[in-house]
C-alpha positions in Angstrom: -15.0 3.5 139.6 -14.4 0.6 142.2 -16.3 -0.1 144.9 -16.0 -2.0 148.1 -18.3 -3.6 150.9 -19.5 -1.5 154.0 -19.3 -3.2 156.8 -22.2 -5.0 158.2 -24.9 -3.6 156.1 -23.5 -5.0 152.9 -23.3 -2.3 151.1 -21.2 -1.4 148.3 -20.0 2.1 148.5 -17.6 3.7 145.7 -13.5 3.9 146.7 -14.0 7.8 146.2 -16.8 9.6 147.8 -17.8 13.2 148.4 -17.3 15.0 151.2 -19.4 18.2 151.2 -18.1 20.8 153.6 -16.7 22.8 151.4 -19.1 21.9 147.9 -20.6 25.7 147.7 -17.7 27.0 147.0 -14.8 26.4 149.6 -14.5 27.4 153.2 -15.7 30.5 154.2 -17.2 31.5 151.2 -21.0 32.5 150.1 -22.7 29.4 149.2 -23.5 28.6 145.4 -26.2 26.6 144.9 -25.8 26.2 141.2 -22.0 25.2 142.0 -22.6 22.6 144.5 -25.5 21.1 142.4 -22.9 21.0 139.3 -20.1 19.4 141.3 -22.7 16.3 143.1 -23.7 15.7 139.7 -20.4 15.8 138.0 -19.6 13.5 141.3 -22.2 11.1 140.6 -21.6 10.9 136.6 -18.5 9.6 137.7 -19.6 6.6 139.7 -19.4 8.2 143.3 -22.4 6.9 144.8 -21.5 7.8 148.6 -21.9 11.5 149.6 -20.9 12.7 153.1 -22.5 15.7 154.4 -23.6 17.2 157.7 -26.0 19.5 159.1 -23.7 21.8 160.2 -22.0 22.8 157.1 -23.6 26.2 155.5 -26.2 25.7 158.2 -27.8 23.3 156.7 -27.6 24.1 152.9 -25.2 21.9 151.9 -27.5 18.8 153.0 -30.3 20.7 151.4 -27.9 20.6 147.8 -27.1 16.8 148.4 -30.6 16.2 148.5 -32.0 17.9 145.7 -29.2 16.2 143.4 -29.9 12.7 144.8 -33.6 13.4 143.4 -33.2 14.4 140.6 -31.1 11.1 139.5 -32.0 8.0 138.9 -29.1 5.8 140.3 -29.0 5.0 144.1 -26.9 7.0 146.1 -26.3 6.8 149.4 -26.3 9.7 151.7 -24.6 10.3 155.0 -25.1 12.9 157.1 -24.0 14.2 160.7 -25.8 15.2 163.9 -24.4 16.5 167.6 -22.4 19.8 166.2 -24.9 22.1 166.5 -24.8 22.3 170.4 -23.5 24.6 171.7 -21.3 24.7 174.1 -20.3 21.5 172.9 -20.4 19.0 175.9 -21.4 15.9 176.9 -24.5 17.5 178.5 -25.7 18.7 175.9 -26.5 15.5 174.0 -30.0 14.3 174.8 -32.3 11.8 172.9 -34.7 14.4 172.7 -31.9 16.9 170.7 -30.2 14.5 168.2 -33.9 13.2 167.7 -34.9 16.8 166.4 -31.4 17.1 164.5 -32.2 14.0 162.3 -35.4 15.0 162.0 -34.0 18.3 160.5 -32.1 16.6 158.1 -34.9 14.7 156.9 -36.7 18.2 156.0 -33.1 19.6 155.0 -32.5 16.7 152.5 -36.3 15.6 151.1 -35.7 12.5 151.6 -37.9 9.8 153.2 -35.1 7.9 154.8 -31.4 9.2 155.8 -28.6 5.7 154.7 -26.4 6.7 157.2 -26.5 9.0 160.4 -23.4 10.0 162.0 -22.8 11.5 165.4 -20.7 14.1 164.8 -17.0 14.0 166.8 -18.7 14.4 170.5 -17.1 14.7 173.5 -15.5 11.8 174.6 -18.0 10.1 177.3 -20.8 10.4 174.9 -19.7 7.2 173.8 -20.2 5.4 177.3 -23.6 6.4 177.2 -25.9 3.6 176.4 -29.4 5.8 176.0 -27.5 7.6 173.3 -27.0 4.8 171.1 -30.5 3.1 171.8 -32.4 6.2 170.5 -30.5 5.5 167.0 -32.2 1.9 167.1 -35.4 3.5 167.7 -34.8 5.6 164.6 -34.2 2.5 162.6 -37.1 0.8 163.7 -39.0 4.0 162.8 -37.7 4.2 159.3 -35.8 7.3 159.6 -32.2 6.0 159.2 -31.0 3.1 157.8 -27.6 2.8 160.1 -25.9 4.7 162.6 -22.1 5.9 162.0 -19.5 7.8 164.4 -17.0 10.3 163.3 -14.2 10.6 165.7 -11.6 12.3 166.1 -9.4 9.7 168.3 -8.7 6.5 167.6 -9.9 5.8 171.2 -13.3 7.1 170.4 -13.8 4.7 167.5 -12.7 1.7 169.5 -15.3 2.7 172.3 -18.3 2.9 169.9 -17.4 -0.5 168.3 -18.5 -1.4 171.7 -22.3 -0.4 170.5 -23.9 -3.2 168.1 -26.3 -0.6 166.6 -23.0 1.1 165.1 -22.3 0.4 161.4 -19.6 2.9 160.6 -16.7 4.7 162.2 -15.4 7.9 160.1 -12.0 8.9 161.1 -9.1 11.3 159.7 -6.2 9.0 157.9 -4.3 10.4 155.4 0.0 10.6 154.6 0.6 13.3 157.9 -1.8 11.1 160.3 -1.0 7.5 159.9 -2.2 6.0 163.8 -5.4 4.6 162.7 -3.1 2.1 160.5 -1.4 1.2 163.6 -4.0 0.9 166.2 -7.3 0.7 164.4 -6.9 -0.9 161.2 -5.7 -4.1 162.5 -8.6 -4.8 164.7 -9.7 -7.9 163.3 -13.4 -7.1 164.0 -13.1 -3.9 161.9 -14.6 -6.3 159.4 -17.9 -5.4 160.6 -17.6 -1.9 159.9 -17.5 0.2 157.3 -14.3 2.9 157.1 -14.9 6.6 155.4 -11.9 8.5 155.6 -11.9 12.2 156.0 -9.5 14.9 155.3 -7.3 12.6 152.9 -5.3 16.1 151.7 -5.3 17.1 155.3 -6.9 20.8 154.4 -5.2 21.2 150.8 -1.6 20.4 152.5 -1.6 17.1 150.1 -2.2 19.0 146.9 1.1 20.3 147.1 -0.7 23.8 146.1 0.2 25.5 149.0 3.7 28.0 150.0 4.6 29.9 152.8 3.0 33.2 151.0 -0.8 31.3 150.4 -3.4 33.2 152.2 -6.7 32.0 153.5 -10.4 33.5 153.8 -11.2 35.0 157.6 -14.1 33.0 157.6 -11.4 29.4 156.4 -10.7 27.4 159.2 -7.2 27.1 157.5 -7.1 30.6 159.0 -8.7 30.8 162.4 -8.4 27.0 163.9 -4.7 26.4 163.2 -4.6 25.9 167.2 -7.6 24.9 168.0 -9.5 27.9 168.4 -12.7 27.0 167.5 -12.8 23.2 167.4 -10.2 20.1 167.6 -7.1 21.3 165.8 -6.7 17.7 163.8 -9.3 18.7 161.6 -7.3 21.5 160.4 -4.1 20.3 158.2 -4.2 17.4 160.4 -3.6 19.2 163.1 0.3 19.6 162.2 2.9 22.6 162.2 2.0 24.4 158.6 5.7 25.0 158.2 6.4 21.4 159.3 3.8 20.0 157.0 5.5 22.3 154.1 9.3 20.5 154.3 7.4 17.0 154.4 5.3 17.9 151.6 8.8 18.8 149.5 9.9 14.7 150.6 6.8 13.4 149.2 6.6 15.2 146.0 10.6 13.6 145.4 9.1 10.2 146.2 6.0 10.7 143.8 7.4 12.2 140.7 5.8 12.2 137.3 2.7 13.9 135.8 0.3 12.6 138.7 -0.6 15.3 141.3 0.6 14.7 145.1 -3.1 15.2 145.4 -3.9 12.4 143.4 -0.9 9.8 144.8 -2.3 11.1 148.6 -5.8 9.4 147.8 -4.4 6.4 146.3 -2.2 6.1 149.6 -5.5 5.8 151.5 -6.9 3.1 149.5 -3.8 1.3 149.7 -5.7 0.1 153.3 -8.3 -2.5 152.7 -9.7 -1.4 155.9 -11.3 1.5 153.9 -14.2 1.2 152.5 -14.4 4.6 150.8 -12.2 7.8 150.9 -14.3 11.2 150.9 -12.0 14.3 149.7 -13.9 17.6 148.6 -14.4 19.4 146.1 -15.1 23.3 145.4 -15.1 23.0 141.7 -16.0 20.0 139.2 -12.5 19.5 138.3 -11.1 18.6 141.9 -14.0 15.8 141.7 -12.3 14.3 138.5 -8.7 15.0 140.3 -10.0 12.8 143.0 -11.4 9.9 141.5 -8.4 9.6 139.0 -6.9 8.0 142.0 -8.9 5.0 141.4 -7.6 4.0 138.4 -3.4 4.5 139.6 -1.1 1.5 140.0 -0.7 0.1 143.3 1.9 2.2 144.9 5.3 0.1 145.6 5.9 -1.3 148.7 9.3 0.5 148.8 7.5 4.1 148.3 4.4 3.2 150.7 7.7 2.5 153.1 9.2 5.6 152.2 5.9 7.8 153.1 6.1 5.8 156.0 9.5 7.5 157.2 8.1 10.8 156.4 6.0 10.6 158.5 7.7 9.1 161.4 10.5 12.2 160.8 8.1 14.7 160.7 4.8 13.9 162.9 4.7 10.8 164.8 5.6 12.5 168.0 3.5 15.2 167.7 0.7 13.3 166.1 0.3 9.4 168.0 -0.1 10.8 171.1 -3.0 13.4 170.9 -5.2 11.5 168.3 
């Protein structure tokens, strides 16, 4: 493993995280304790010492399997988790001091542990980030010793240039991956990015990037690959990047041409992302122990050539750029 500086606070996070909203068992399915607990571990025998969770995913069971893993190991591993998604309806009025305050709280219980690393508010509304009081109560939580440092995940590129704004922030979590390139563009070359430290989510943009998928693959009712393909039930970017599936099916064909050899697509699509030494660590999931090893394989690839890194360039700017600059 390889590991690289976060931000502000110093630390130093592995390239390959874990993200853990599908670690029970995949999207939609009954949760498996025993699974989830064997895939953390497996992450963390393999140098992964940054796991991304939220209280939101499995209601609250997958923070509770992050934290009875990080227990039981000796290393130091630093947990993030999320807080906001649980209101509902899911507006700017309905984040109050006095509810994210419960939420982390929550996720101290949920996890065991004495201290979260890293809280994130969790893709709110848009003017959440204008609002000062918001931001203060996560200094008051530092000083309490609850958290260690306040993240945002976002899902515009606009949203993580507004928070910057905040100096409590430490972190900005954003989607970037081969179909979703505008962070590159308009975020990455901030030259006060420095400062923070860069998780990327949704690196396979929802299994698209493992090359797996056909026209004929089928998805659980309960998958979001199933029921949020427009948006349905919240922003459609977190759902294959929020691209055409037939689309995103033709460009995957392109990129398997320009990555030929005994590598998966999946593989070459996390190494892309480090390419970016604006990232501090990429977090792909994993529903079985094997995808972990998959995903941190990247690590250890060449650097890809400046000639194919162009050439995934034009992909995307055939297939998505119109569709995709404009909405995130």
């Amino acid at each position: 493993m390889k590991y690289r500086k976060f931000g502000k606070t110093g630390w130093e996070v592995s390239e390959v995280g874990l993200g853990t909203w599908q670690v029970g068992g995949g999207w939609g399915g009954k949760f498996d304790h025993q699974a989830a607990n064997t895939i953390i571990h497996s992450a963390i025998d393999k140098g992964i010492n940054f796991i991304d969770t939220a209280d939101v995913y499995d209601e609250g069971l997958s923070e509770a399997a992050v934290g009875k893993a990080v227990r039981e190991r000796s290393e130091y591993i630093y947990v993030a988790t999320k807080c906001g998604r649980q209101i509902n309806p899911h507006i700017n009025e309905g984040y109050t001091t006095l509810a994210l305050r419960k939420f982390v709280e929550n996720s101290l219980k949920n996890t065991g542990l004495d201290i979260i690393d890293l809280i994130q508010l969790h893709c709110p509304p848009t003017p959440v980030f204008e609002r000062d009081e918001i931001f203060g109560l996560f200094e008051d939580l530092i000083q309490e010793g609850k958290i260690r440092a306040l993240g945002v995940s976002v899902e515009k590129v606009n949203e993580a240039r507004m928070a910057m704004n905040y100096d409590v922030v430490s972190s900005i979590q954003i989607i970037f991956n081969m179909f979703r390139q505008k962070p590159a563009e308009e975020l990455f070359i901030l030259p006060e990015l420095k400062d923070f430290g860069i998780i990327v989510r949704v690196p396979l943009a929802s299994g698209m990037l493992t090359g797996k998928l056909n026209t004929t693959s089928t998805f659980n009712m309960e998958d979001h690959r199933h029921f949020n393909r427009n948006g349905e039930a919240f922003d459609k970017g977190e759902t294959f990047s929020g691209i055409d599936y037939t689309k995103g099916l033709n460009a995957v064909e392109e990129l398997k041409e320009i990555f030929q050899g005994d590598e998966t697509l999946a593989t070459w699509a996390i190494k892309w992302v480090l390419m970016f030494p604006s990232v501090s660590t990429v977090i792909p999931g994993a529903s079985k122990a094997e995808q972990v090893s998959s995903n941190v394989n990247a690590v250890n690839l060449p650097d890809i050539t400046p000639e194919k890194m162009a050439k995934v360039k034009a992909v995307y700017d055939k297939y998505f750029r119109y569709e995709i600059h404009p909405n995130w």
